[in-house]
C-alpha positions in Angstrom: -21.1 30.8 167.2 -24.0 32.1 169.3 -24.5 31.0 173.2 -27.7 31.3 174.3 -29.4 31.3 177.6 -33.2 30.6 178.4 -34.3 31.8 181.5 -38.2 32.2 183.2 -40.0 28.3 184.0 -41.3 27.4 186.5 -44.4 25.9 188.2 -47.9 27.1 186.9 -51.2 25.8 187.3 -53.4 24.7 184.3 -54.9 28.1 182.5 -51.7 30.1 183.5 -49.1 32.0 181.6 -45.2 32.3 181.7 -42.9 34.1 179.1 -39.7 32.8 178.6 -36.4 34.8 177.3 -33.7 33.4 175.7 -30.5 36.0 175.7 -28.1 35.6 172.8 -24.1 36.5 173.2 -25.2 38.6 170.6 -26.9 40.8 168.0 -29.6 38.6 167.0 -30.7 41.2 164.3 -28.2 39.4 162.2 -29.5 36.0 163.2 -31.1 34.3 160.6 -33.6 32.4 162.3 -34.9 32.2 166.4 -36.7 28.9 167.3 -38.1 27.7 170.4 -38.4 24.2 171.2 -39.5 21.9 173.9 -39.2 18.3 174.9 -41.7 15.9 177.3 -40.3 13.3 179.1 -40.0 10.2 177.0 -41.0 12.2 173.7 -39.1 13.7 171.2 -38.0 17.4 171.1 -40.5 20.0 169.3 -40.5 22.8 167.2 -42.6 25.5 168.5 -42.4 28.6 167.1 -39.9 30.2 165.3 -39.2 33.9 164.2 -36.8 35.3 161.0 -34.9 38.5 161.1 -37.7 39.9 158.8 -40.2 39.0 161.7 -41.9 36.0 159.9 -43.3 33.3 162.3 -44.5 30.0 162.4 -46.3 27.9 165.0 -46.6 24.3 165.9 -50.5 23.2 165.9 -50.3 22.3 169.2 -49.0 26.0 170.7 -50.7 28.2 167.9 -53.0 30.7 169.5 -51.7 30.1 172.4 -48.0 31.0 172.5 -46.4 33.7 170.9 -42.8 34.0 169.8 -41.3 37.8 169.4 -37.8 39.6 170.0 -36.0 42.4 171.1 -33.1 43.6 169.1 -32.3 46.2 171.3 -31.5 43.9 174.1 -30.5 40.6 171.9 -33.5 38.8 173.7 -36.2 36.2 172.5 -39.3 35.6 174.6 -42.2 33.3 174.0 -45.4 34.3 175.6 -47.2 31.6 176.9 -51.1 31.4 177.8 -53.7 29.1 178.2 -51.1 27.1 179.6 -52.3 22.8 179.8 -50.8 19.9 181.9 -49.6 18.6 178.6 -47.4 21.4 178.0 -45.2 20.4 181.0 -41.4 20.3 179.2 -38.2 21.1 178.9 -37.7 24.3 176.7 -35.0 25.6 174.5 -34.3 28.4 172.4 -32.5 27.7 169.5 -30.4 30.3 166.9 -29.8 29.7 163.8 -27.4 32.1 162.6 -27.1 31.6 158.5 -29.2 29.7 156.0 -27.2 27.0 156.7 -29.6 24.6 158.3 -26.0 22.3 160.3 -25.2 25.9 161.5 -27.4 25.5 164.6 -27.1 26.4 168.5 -28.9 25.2 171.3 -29.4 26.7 175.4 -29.6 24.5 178.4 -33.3 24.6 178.8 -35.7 25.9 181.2 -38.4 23.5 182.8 -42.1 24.1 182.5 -44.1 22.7 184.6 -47.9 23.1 184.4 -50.0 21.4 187.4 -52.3 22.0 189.9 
């Protein structure tokens, strides 16, 4: 079981950046796989970005070149970088840990809101 908590949203205006952390209850060096997703109002939750404990990464069209997904070991901590930032990327965001190749073994934060507006 991992418990995760995302932290750093807030309100920015259109062509901003914010980097959100997600802390882990633990090592996520032994983590198998580090997501982040996000979810609209009225729309369903996306995938992002997501990062493997040998440091592959993948990238939702919409985000790619835009946001970047990385981690630190050291301090169990996932961020994702976020520039460029649109109106359309206003969300709720969640880090996400999945801890084996086990694709049910799966565990979700509470979200942090993102608001992008001017």
């Amino acid at each position: 079981q991992v418990q995760l908590v995302e932290s750093g949203g807030g309100l920015v205006q259109p062509g901003g950046s914010l980097r959100l952390s997600c802390a882990a209850s633990r090592s996520i060096s032994s983590i198998y796989a580090m997501g982040w997703y996000r979810q609209a109002s009225g729309k369903q939750r996306e995938l992002l970005a997501v990062t493997t404990t040998n440091s592959i990464t993948r990238y939702a069209d919409s985000v790619k070149g835009r946001f970047t997904i990385s981690r630190d070991n050291a301090k169990n901590t996932v961020y994702l970088q976020m520039n460029s930032l649109k109106p359309e990327d206003t969300a709720v965001y969640y880090c996400n840990a999945r801890p084996t190749a086990i694709v049910a073994d799966n565990y979700w934060g509470q979200g942090t809101q993102v608001t992008v507006s001017s």
